[in-house]
PDB file of N, CA, C and O in Angstrom:
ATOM      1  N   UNK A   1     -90.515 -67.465  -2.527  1.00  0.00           N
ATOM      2  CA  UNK A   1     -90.235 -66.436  -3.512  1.00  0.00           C
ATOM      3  C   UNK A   1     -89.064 -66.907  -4.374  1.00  0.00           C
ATOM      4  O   UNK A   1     -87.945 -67.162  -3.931  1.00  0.00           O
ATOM      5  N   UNK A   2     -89.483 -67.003  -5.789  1.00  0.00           N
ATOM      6  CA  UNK A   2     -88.187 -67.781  -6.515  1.00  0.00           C
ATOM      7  C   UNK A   2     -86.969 -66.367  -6.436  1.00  0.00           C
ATOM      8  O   UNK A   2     -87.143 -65.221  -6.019  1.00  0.00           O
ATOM      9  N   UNK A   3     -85.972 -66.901  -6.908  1.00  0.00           N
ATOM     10  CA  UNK A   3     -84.306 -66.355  -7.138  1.00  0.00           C
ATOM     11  C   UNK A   3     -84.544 -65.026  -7.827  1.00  0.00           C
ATOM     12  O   UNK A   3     -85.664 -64.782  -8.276  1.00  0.00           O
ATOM     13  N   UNK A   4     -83.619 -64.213  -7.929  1.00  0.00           N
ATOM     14  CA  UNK A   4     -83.651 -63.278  -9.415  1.00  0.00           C
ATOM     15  C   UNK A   4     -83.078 -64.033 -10.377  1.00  0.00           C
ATOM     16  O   UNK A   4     -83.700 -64.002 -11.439  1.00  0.00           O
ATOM     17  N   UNK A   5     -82.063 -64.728 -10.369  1.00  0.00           N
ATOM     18  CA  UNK A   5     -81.924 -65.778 -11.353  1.00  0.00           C
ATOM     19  C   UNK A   5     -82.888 -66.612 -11.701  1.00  0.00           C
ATOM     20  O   UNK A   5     -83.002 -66.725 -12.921  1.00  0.00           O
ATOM     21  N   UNK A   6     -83.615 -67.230 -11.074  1.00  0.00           N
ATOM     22  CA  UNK A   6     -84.578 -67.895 -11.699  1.00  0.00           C
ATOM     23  C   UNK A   6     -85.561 -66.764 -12.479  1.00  0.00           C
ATOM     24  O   UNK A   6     -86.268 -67.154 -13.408  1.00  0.00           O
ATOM     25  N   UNK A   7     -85.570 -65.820 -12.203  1.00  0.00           N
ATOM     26  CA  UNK A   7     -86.775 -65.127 -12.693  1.00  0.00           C
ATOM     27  C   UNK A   7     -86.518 -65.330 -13.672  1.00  0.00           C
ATOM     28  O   UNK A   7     -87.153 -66.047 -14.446  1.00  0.00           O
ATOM     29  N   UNK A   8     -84.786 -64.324 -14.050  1.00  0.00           N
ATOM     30  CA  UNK A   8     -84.321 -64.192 -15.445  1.00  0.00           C
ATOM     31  C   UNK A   8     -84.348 -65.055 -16.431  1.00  0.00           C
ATOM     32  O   UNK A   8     -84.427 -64.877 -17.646  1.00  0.00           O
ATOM     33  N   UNK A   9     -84.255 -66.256 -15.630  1.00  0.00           N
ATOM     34  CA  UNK A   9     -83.929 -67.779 -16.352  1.00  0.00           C
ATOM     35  C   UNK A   9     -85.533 -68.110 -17.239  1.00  0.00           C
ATOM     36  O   UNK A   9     -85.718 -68.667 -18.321  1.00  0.00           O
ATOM     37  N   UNK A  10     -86.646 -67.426 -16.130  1.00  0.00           N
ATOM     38  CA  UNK A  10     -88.196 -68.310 -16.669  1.00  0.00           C
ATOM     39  C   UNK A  10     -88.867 -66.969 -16.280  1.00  0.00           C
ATOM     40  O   UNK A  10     -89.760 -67.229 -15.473  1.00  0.00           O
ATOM     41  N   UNK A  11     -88.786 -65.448 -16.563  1.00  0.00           N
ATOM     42  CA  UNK A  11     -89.729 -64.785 -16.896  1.00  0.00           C
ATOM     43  C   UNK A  11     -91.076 -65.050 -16.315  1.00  0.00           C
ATOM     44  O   UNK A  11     -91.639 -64.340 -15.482  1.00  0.00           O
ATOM     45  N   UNK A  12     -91.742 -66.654 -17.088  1.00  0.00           N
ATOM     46  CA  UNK A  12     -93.393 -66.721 -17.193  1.00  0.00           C
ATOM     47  C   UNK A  12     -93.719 -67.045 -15.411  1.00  0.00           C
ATOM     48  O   UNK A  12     -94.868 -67.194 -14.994  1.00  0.00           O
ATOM     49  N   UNK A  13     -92.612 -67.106 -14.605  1.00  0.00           N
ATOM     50  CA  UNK A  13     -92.979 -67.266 -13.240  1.00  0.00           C
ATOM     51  C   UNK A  13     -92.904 -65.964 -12.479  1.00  0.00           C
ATOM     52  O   UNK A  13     -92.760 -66.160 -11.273  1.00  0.00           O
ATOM     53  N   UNK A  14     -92.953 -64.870 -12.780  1.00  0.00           N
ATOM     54  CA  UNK A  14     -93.094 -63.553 -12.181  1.00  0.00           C
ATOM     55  C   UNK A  14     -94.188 -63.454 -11.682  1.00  0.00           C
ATOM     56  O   UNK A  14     -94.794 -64.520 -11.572  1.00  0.00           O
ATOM     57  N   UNK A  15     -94.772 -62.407 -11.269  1.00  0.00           N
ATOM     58  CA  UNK A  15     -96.278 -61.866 -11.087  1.00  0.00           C
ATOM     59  C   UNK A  15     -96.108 -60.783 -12.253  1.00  0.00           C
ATOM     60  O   UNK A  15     -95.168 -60.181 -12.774  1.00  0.00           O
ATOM     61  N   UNK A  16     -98.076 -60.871 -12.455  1.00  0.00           N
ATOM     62  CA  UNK A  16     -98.273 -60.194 -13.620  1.00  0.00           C
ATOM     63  C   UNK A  16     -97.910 -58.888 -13.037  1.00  0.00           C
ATOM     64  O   UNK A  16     -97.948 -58.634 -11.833  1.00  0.00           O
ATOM     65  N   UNK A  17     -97.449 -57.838 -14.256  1.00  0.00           N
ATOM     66  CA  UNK A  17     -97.546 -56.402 -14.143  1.00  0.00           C
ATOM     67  C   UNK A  17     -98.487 -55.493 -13.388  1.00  0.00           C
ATOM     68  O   UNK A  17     -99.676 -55.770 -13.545  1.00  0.00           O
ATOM     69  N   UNK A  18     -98.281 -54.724 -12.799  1.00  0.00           N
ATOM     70  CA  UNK A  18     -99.548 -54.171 -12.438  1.00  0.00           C
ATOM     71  C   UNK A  18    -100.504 -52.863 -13.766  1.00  0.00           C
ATOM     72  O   UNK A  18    -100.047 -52.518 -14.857  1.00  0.00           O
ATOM     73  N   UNK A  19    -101.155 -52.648 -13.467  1.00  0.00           N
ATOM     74  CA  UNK A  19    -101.750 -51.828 -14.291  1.00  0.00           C
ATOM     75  C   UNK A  19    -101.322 -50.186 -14.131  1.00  0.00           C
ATOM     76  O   UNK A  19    -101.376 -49.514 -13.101  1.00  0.00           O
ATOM     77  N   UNK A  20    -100.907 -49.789 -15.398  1.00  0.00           N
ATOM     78  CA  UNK A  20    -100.269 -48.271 -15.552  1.00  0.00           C
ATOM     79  C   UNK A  20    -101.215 -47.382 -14.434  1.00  0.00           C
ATOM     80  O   UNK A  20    -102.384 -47.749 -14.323  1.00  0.00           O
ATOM     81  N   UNK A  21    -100.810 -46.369 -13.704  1.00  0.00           N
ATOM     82  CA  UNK A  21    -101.470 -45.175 -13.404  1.00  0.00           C
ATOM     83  C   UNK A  21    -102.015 -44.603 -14.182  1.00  0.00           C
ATOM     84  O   UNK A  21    -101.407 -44.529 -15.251  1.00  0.00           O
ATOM     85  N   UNK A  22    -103.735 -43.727 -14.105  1.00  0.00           N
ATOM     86  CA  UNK A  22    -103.919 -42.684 -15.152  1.00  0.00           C
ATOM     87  C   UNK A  22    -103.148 -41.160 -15.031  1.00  0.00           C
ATOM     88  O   UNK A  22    -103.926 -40.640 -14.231  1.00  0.00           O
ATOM     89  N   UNK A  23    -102.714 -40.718 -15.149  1.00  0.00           N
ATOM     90  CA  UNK A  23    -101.507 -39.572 -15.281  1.00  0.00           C
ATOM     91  C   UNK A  23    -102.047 -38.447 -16.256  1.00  0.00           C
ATOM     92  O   UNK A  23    -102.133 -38.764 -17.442  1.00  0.00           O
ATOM     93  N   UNK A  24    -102.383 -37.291 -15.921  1.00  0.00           N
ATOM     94  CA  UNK A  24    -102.757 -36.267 -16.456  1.00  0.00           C
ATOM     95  C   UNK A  24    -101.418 -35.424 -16.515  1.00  0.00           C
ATOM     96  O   UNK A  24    -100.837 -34.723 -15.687  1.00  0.00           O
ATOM     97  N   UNK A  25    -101.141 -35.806 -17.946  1.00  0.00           N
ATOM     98  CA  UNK A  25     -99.359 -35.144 -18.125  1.00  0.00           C
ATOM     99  C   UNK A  25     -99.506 -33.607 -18.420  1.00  0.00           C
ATOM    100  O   UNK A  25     -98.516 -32.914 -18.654  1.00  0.00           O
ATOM    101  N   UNK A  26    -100.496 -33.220 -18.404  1.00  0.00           N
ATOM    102  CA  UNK A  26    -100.161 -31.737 -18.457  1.00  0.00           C
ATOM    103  C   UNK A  26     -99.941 -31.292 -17.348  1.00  0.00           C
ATOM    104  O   UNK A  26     -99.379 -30.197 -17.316  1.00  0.00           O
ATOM    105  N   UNK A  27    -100.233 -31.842 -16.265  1.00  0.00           N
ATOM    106  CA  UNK A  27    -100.194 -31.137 -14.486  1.00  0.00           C
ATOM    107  C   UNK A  27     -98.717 -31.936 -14.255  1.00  0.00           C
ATOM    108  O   UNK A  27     -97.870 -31.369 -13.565  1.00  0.00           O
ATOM    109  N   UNK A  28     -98.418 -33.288 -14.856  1.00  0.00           N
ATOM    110  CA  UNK A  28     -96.766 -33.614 -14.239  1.00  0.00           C
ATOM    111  C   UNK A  28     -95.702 -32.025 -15.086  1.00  0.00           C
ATOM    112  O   UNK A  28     -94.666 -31.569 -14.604  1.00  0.00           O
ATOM    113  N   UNK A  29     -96.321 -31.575 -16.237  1.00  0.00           N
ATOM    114  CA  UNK A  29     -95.440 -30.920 -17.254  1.00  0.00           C
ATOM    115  C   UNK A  29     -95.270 -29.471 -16.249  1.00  0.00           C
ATOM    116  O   UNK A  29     -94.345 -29.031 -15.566  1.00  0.00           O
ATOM    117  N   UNK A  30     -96.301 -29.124 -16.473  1.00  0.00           N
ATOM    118  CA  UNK A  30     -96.731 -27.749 -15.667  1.00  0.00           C
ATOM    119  C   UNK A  30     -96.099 -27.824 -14.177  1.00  0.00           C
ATOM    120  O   UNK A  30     -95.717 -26.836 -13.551  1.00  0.00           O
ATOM    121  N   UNK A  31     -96.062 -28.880 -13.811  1.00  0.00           N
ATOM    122  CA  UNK A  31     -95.225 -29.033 -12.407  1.00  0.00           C
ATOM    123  C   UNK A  31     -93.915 -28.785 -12.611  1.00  0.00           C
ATOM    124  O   UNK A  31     -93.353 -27.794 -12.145  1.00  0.00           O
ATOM    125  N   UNK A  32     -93.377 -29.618 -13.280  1.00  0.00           N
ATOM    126  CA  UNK A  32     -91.720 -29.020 -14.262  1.00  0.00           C
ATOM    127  C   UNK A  32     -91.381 -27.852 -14.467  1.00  0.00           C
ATOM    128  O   UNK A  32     -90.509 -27.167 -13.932  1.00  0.00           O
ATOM    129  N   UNK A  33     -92.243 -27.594 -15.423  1.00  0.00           N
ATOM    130  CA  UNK A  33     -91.596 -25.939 -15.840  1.00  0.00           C
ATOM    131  C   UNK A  33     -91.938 -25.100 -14.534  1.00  0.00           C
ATOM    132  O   UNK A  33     -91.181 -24.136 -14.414  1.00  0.00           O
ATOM    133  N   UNK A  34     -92.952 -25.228 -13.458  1.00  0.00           N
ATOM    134  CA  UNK A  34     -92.435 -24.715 -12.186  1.00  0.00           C
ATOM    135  C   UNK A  34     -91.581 -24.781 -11.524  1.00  0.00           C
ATOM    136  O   UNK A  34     -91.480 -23.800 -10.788  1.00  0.00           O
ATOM    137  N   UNK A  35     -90.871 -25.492 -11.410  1.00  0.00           N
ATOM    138  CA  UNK A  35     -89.415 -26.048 -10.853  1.00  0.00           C
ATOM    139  C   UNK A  35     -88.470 -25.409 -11.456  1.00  0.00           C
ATOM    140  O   UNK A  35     -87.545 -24.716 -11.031  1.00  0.00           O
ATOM    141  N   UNK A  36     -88.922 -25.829 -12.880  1.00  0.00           N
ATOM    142  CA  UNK A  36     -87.341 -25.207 -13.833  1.00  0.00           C
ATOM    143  C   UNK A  36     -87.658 -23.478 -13.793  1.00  0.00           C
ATOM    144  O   UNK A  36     -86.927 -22.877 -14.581  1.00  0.00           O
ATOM    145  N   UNK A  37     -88.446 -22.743 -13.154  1.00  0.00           N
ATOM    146  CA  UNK A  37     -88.831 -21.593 -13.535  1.00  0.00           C
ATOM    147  C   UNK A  37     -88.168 -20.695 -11.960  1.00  0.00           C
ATOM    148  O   UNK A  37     -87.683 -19.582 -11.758  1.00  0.00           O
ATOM    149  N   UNK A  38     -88.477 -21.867 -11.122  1.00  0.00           N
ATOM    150  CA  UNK A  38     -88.153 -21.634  -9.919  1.00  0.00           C
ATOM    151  C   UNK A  38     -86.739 -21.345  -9.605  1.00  0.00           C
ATOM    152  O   UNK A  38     -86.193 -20.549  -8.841  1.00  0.00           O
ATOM    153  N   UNK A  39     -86.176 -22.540 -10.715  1.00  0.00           N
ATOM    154  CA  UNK A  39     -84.396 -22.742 -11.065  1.00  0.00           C
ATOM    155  C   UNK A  39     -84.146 -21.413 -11.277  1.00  0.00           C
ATOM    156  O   UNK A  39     -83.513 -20.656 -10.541  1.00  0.00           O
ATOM    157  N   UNK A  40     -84.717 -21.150 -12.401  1.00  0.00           N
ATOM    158  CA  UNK A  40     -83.948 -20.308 -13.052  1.00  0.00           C
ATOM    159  C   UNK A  40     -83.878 -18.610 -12.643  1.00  0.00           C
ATOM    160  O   UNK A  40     -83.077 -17.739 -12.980  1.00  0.00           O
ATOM    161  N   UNK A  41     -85.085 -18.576 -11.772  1.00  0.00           N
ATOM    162  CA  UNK A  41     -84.989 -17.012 -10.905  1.00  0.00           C
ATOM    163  C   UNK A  41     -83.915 -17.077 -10.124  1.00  0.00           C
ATOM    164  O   UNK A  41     -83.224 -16.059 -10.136  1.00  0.00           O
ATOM    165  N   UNK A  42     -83.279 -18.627  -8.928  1.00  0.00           N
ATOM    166  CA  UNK A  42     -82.430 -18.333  -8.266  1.00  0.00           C
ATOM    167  C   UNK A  42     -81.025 -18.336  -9.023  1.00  0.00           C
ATOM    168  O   UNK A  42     -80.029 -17.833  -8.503  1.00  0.00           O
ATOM    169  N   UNK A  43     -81.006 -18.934 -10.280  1.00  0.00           N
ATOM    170  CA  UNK A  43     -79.565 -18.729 -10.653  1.00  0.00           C
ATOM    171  C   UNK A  43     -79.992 -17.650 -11.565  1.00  0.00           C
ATOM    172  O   UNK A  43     -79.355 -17.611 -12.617  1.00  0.00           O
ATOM    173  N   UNK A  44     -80.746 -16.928 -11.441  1.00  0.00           N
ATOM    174  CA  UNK A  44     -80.602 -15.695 -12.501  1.00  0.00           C
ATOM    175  C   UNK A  44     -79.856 -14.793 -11.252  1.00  0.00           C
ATOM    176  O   UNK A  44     -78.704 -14.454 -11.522  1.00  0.00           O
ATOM    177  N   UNK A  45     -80.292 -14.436 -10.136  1.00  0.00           N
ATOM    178  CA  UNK A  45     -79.914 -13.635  -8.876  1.00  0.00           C
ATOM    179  C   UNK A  45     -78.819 -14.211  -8.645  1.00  0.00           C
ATOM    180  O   UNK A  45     -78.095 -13.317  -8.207  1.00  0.00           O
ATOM    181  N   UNK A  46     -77.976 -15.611  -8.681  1.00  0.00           N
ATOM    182  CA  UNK A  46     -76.722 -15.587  -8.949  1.00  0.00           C
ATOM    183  C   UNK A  46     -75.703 -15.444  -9.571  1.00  0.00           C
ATOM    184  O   UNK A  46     -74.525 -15.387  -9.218  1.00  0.00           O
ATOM    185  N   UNK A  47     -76.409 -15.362 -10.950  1.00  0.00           N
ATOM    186  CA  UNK A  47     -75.957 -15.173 -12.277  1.00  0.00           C
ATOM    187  C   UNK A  47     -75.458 -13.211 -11.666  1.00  0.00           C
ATOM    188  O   UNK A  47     -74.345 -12.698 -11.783  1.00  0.00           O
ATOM    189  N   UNK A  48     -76.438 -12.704 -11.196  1.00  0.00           N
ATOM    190  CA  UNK A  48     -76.276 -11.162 -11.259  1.00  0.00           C
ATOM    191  C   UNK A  48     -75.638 -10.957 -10.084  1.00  0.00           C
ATOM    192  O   UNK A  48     -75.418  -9.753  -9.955  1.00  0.00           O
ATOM    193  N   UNK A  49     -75.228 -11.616  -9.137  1.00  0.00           N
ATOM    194  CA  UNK A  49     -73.795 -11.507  -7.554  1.00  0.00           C
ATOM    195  C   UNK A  49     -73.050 -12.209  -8.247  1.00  0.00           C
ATOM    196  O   UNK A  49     -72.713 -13.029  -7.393  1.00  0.00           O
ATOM    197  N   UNK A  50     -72.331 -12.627  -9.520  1.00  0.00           N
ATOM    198  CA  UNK A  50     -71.756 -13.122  -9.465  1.00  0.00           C
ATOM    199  C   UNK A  50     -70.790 -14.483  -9.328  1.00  0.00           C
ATOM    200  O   UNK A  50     -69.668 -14.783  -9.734  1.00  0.00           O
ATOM    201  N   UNK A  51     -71.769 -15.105  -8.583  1.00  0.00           N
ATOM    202  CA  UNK A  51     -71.389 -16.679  -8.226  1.00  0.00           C
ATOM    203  C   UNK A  51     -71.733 -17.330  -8.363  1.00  0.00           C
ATOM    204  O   UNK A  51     -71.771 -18.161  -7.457  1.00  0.00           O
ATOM    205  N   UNK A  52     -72.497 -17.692  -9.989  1.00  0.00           N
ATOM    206  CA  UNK A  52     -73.089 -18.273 -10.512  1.00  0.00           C
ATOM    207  C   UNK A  52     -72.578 -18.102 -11.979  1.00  0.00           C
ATOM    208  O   UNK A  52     -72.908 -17.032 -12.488  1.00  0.00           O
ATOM    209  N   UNK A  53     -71.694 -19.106 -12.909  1.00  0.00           N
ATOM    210  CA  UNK A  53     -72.038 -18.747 -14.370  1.00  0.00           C
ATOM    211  C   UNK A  53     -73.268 -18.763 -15.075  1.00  0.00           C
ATOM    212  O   UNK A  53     -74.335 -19.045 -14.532  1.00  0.00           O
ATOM    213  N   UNK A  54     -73.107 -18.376 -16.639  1.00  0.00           N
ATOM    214  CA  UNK A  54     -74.249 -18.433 -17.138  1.00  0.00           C
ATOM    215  C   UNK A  54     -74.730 -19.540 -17.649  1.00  0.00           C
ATOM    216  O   UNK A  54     -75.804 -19.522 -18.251  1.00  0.00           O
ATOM    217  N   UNK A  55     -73.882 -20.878 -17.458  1.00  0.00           N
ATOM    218  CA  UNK A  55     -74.259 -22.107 -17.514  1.00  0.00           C
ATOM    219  C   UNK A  55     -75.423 -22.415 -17.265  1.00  0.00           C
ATOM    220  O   UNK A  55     -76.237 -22.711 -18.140  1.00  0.00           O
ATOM    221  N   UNK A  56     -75.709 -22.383 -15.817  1.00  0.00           N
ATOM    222  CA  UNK A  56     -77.082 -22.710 -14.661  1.00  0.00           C
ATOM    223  C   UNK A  56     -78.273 -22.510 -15.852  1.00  0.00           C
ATOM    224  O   UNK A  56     -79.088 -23.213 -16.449  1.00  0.00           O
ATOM    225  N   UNK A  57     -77.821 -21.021 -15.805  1.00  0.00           N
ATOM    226  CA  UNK A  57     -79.689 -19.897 -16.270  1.00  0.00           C
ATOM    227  C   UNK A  57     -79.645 -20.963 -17.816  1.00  0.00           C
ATOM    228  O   UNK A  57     -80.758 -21.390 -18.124  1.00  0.00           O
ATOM    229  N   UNK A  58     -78.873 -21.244 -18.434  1.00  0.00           N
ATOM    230  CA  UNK A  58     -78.895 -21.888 -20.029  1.00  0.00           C
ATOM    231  C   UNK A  58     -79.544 -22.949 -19.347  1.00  0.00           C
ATOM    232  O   UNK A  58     -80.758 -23.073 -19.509  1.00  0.00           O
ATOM    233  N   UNK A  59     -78.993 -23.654 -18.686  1.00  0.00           N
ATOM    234  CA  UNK A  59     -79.618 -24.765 -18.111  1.00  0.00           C
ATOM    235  C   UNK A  59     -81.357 -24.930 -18.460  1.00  0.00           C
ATOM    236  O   UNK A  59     -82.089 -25.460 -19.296  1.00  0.00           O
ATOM    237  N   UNK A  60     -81.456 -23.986 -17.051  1.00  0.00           N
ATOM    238  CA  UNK A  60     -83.062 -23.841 -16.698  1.00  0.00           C
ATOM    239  C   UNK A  60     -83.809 -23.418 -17.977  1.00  0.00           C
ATOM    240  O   UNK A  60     -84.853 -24.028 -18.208  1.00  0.00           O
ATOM    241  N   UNK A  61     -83.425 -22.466 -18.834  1.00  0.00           N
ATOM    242  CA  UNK A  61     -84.206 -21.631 -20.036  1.00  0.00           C
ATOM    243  C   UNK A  61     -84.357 -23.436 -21.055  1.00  0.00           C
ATOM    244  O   UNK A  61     -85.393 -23.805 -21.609  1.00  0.00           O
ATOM    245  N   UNK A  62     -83.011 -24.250 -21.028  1.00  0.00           N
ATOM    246  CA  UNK A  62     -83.560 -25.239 -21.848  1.00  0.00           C
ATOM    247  C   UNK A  62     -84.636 -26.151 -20.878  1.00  0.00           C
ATOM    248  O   UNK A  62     -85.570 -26.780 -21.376  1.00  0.00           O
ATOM    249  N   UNK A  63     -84.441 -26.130 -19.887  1.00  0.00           N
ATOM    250  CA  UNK A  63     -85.427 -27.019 -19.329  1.00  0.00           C
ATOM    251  C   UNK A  63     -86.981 -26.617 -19.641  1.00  0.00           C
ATOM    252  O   UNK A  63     -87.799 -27.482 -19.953  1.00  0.00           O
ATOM    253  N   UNK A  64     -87.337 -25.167 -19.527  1.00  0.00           N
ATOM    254  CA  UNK A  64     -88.453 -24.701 -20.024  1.00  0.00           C
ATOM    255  C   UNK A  64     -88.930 -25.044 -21.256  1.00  0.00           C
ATOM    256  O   UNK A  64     -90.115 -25.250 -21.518  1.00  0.00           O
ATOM    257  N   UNK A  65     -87.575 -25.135 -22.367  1.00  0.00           N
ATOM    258  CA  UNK A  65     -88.124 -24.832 -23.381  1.00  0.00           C
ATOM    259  C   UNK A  65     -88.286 -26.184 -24.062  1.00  0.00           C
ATOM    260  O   UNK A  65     -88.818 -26.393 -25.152  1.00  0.00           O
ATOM    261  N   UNK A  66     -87.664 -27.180 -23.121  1.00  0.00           N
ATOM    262  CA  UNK A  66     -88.245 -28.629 -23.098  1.00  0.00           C
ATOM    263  C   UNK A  66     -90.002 -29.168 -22.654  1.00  0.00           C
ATOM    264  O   UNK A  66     -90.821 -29.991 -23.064  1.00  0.00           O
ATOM    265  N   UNK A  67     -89.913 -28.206 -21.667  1.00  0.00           N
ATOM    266  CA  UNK A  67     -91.260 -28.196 -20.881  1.00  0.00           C
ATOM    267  C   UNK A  67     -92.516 -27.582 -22.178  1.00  0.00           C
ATOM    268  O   UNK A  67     -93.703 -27.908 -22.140  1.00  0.00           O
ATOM    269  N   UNK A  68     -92.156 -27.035 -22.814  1.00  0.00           N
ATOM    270  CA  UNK A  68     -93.164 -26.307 -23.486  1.00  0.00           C
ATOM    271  C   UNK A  68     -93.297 -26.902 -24.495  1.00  0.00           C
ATOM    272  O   UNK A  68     -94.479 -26.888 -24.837  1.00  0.00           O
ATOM    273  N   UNK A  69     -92.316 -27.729 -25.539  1.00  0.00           N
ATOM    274  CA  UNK A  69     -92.707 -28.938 -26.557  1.00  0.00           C
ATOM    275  C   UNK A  69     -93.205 -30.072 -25.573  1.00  0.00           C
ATOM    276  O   UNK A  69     -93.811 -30.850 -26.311  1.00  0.00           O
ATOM    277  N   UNK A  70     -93.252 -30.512 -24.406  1.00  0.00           N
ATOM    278  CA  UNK A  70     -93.663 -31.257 -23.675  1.00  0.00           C
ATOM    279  C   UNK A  70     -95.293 -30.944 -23.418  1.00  0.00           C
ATOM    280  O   UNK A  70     -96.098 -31.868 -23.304  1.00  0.00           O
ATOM    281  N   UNK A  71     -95.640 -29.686 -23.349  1.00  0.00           N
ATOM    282  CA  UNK A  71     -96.985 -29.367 -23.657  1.00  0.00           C
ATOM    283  C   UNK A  71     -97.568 -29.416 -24.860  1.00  0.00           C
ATOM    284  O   UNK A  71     -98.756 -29.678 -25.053  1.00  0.00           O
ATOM    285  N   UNK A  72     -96.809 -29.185 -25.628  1.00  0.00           N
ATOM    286  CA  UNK A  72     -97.385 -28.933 -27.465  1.00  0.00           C
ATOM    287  C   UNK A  72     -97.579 -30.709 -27.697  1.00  0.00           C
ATOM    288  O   UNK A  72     -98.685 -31.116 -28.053  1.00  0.00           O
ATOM    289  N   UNK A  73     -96.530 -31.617 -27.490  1.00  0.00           N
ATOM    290  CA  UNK A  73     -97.036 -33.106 -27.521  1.00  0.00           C
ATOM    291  C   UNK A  73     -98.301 -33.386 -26.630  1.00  0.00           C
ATOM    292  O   UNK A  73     -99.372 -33.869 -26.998  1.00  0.00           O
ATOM    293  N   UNK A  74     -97.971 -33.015 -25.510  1.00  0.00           N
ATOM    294  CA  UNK A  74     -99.324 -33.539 -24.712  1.00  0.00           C
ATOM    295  C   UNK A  74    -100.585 -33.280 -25.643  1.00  0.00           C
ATOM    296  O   UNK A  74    -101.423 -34.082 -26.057  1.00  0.00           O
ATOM    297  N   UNK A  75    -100.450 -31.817 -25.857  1.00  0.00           N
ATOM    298  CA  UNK A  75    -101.867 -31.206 -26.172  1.00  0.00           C
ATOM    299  C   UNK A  75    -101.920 -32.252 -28.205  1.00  0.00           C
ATOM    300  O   UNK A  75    -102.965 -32.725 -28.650  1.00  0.00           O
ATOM    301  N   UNK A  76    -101.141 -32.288 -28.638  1.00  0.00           N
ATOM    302  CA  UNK A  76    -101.367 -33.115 -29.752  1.00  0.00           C
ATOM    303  C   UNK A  76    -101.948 -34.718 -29.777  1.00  0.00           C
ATOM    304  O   UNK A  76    -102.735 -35.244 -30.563  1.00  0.00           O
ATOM    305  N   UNK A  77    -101.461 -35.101 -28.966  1.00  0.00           N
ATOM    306  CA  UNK A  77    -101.468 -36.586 -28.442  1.00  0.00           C
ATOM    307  C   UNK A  77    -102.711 -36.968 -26.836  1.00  0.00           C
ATOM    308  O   UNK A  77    -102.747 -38.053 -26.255  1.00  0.00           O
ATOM    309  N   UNK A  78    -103.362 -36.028 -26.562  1.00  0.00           N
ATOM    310  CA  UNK A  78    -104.080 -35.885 -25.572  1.00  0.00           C
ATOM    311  C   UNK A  78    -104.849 -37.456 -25.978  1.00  0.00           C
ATOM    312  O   UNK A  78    -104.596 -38.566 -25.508  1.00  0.00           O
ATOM    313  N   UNK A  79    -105.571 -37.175 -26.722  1.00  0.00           N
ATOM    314  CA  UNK A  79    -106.811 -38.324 -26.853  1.00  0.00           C
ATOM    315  C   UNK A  79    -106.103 -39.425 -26.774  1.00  0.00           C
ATOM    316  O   UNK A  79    -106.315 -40.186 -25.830  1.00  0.00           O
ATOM    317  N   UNK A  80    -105.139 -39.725 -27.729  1.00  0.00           N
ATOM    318  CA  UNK A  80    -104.479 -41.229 -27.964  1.00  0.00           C
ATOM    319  C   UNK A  80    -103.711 -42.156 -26.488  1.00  0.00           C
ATOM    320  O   UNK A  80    -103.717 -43.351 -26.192  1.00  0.00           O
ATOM    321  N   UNK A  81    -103.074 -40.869 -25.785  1.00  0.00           N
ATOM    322  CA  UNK A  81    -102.868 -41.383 -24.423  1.00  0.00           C
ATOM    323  C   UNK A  81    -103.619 -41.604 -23.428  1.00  0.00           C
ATOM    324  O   UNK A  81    -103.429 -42.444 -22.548  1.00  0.00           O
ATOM    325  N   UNK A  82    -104.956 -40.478 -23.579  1.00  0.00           N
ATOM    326  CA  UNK A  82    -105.851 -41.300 -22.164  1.00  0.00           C
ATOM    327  C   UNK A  82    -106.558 -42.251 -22.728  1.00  0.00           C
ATOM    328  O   UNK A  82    -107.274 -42.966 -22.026  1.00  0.00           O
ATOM    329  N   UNK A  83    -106.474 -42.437 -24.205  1.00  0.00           N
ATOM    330  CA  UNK A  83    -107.492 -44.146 -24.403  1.00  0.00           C
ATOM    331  C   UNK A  83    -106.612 -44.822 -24.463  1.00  0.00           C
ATOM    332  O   UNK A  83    -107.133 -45.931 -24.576  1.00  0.00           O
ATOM    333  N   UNK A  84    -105.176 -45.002 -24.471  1.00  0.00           N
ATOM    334  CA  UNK A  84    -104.391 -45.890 -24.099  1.00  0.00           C
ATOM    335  C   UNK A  84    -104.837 -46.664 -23.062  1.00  0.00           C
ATOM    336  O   UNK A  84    -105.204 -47.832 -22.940  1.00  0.00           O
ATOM    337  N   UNK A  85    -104.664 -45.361 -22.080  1.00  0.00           N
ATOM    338  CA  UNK A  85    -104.412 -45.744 -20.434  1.00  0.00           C
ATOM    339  C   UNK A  85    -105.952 -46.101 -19.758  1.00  0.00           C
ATOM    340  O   UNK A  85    -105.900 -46.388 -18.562  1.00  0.00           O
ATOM    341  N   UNK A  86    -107.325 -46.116 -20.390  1.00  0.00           N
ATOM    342  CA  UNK A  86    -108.127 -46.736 -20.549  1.00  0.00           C
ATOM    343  C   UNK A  86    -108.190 -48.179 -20.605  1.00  0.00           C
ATOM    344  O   UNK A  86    -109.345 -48.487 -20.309  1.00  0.00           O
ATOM    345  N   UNK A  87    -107.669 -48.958 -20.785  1.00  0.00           N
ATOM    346  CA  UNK A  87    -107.629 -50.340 -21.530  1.00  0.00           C
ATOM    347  C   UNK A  87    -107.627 -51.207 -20.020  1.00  0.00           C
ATOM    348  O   UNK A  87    -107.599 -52.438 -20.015  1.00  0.00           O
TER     349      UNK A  87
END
């Protein structure tokens, strides 16, 4: 097994790449904004005892609202990425 220096040094002696996963990004997205949704109920109930600022909940509400242009791209770009990942 050559060096990591040597790799760096000559690249063309690596092993080839492997081939991308096919990835249905609307179910990784939709998995997200479950999480961040999940976030944001428990720091909302901390937000309301108290021991929680309102930092957290800003947090989570942007994570959603990341999650949801993360759907609007998917759903725009649908075709062009699974014939990418075709190849």
């Amino acid at each position: 097994m050559p060096s990591f220096v040597t790799l760096l040094l000559h690249p063309d002696r690596r092993r080839p790449d492997p081939a991308p996963w096919r990835v249905d990004l609307r179910v990784v997205i939709l998995a997200g904004m479950a999480l961040w949704t999940a976030a944001l109920v428990v720091c909302a109930v901390l937000l309301a005892t108290g021991t929680l600022g309102p930092r957290a909940v800003t947090t989570c509400g942007a994570g959603l609202v990341l999650g949801l242009l993360g759907l609007a791209w998917e759903r725009r770009n649908r075709t062009r990425y699974r014939a990418s990942s075709d190849d």
